[in-house]
C-alpha positions, 0 to 999 in steps of 0.5 A: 285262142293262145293254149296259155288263155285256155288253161287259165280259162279251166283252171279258173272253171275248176276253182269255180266247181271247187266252190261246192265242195267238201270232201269225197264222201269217204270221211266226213266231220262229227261232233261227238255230243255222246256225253263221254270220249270216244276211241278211234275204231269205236262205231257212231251211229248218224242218223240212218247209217254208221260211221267208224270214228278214226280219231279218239274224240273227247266230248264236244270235240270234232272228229272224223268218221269213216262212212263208205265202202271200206272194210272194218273188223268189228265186234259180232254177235257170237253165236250167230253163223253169217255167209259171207255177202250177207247184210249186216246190222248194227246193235247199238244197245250191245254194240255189236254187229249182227245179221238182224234187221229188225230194230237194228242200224243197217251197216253194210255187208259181210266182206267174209263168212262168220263162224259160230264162237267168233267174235268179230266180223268183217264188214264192208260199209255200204251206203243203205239203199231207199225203202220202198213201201207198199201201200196196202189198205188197213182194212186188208181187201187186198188178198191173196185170192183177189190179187190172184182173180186180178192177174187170171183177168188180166191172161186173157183166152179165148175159147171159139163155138159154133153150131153145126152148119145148116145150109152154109151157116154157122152161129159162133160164139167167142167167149172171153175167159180168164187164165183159169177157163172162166168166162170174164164178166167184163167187155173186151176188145176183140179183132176177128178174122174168117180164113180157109185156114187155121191161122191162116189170113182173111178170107171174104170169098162168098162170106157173109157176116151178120146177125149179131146177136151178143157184143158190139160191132165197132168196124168191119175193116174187110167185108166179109171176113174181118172185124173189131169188136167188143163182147158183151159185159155180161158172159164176155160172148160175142155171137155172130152168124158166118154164111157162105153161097157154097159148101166151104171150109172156113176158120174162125180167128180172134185176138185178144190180150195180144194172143190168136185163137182159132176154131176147129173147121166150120165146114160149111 
């Protein structure tokens, strides 16, 4: 293509574009229906945020607001003591800044620290951020306790028992059990392996593993050491019995809440 048709051709693409625009966002026009005229520096409130009127403006008549990121000295509360970066809020029913959220128009921030007695305030506009609301129920269920109950579920351990060995076997217990140590009325999902080692890895040399007594076998992923499945709702246990043909060292390891656990020796 000729380099005069490719300019022509962007330059017809950014006519094109222009179509929707209007301005850059630092000013924008505003009809003052206040009833009185307004002077330049005075500050309007538009809806959610302000705009600082740089034209004196009589009523009914256009004029242009200064509504982003730049700084303005406007009158302050005096007595308050404000640090600099810290937000600031427009009063309207005594038209001035102040460091009060409440029943207040968001304006931006302290450009530069306020002292008591002064009676202006450098203020940066900024563009408020959305409000995120928290939709917590009317009839207040929602407690401290109980939002602290939940997380404590959510920390899952484990704690490993087991009887004492006779004739190269072991009764072991795995108990789910929340962040505070308490046993979990709830089914989780385990995955249990056999070592000859403390976190060590699987081990089925001469194991058996049978007899379930509490909980739900869902697979046995290697015979004789390794298995998934779920403890039962009520206690959150799992009990099954670990035998050996000879006198062994074997460890009992669980996964849960995507943390390993480990027993003591169970010497066979």
């Amino acid at each position: 293509m000729p380099i005069g048709g490719k300019i022509g051709r962007q330059h017809q693409d950014r006519e094109k574009n222009m179509l929707t625009f209007r301005s850059n966002g630092e000013r924008i026009r505003w009809t003052n229906t206040t009833g009185t005229a307004q002077v330049a520096g005075s500050v309007q409130v538009i809806g959610d945020r302000i705009g600082i009127l740089l034209n004196d403006t009589a009523n009914g008549v256009v004029g242009v607001l200064d509504v982003n990121d730049n700084e303005h000295e406007l009158p302050a509360v005096a007595a308050e003591v404000v640090a600099q970066g810290k937000s600031a809020f427009w009063n309207v029913g005594v038209g001035k800044v102040t460091s009060t959220a409440a029943g207040n128009t968001a304006i931006g921030y302290y450009s530069k620290a306020k002292t008591a007695g002064q009676t202006t305030a450098c203020i940066v506009q900024q563009i408020p951020g959305v409000a995120t609301t928290l939709n917590v129920p009317a009839d207040s269920s929602v407690t401290a306790a109980k939002l602290a109950a939940a997380l404590q579920a959510m920390l899952s351990t484990a704690s490993i028992a087991f009887t004492a060995p006779a004739a190269h076997k072991s009764t072991v217990t795995i108990t789910i059990k929340d962040a505070a140590g308490v046993a979990l009325a709830a089914t989780s999902g385990i995955k249990v392996w056999v070592g000859s080692a403390s976190m060590g890895a699987p081990v089925a040399t001469n194991n058996t593993l049978d007899n379930v007594a509490a909980g739900t076998l869902l697979e046995t992923t290697t015979a004789g050491c390794a298995f998934r499945a779920i403890t039962e709702a009520v206690g959150g246990t799992y009990v099954f019995d670990l035998s050996n043909t000879g006198a062994v060292n074997r460890y009992v390891m669980v996964a849960v809440g995507g943390r390993v656990y480990a027993s003591a020796i169970i010497a066979l």
